[in-house]
N, C-alpha and C positions, 0 to 999 in steps of 0.2 A: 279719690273719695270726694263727691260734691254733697254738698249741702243744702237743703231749700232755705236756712233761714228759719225755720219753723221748730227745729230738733236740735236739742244739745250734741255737739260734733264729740271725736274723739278729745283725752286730753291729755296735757305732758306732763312731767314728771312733777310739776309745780302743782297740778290741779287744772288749770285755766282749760276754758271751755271755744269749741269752733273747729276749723278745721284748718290741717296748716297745707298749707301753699308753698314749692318755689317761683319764683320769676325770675325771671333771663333778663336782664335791664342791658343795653347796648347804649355804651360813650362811643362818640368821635374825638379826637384828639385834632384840634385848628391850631398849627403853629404861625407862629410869626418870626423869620420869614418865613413863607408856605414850602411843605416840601411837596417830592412829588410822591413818595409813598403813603399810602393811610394807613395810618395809625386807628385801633380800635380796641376798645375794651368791652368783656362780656362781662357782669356781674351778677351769682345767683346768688339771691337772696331770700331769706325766710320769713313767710308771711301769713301773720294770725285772722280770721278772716269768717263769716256765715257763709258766702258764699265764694264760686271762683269770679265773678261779676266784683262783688269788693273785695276779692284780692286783686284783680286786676286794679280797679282805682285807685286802690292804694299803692300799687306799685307805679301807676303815672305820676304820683304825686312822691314819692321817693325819689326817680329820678332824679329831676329836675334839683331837689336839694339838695343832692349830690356831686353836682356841678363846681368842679374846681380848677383852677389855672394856678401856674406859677413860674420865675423864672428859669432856664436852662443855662448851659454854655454857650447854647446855637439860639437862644432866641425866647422866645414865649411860647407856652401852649396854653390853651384852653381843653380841658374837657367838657364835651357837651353832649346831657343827653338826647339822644337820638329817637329812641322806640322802647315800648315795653315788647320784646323777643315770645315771648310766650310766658303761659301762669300754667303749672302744672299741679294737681293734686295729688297732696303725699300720704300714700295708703297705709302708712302705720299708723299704730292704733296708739303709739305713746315714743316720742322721740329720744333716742339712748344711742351712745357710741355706734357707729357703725348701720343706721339708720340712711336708705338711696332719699337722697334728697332733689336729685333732678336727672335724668338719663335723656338719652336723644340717640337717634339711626343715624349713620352718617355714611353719605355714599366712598367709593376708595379715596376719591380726589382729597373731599375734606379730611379724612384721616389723617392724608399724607399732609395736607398742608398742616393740618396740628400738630403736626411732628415735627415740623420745620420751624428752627431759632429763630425768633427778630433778627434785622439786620439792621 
């Protein structure tokens, strides 16, 4: 669902007005010492918004607040954000249990790798 900005969007079960958003926010994890594998995390989060224009802004500026490091056994990491992944607009008309909040196609390869533990 997009918005111009111009029109009261759908709203949640509080009342509040807009339209809601998820965004895919992608960390890097930089350890110290460096390893050789990367580390990454995807995080979707929900985002109140007129437009998908300022849900994206506001999710570049989420990111970055989000940025946390601290110490291991092995060392230090840093998480850092990286990119805003995409803003996608969530076509319910009123958010309640069991509500798709973000969906994506994935070719077999990525499947498979989603399926596959950290090591």
């Amino acid at each position: 669902m997009t918005g111009n900005g111009s029109e009261a969007g759908p709203t949640d079960e509080r009342g509040g007005e807009g339209y809601w958003y998820a965004a895919s926010l992608m960390y890097q994890a930089c350890h110290r010492p460096p390893r050789k594998d990367g580390l990454w995390e995807e995080r979707i989060v929900l985002i109140r918004a007129g437009s998908q224009a300022q849900a994206l802004e506001q999710a570049e500026r989420l990111g970055p607040a989000d940025e946390v490091g601290y110490a291991t056994v092995e060392g230090e990491v840093q998480w850092r954000f990286a990119r805003v992944e995409r803003v996608c607009a969530i076509e319910a008309e009123v958010l309640r249990s069991g509500t798709e909040v973000f969906s994506r196609f994935l070719s077999a390869g990525e499947a498979e790798s989603l399926g596959r533990p950290l090591e």
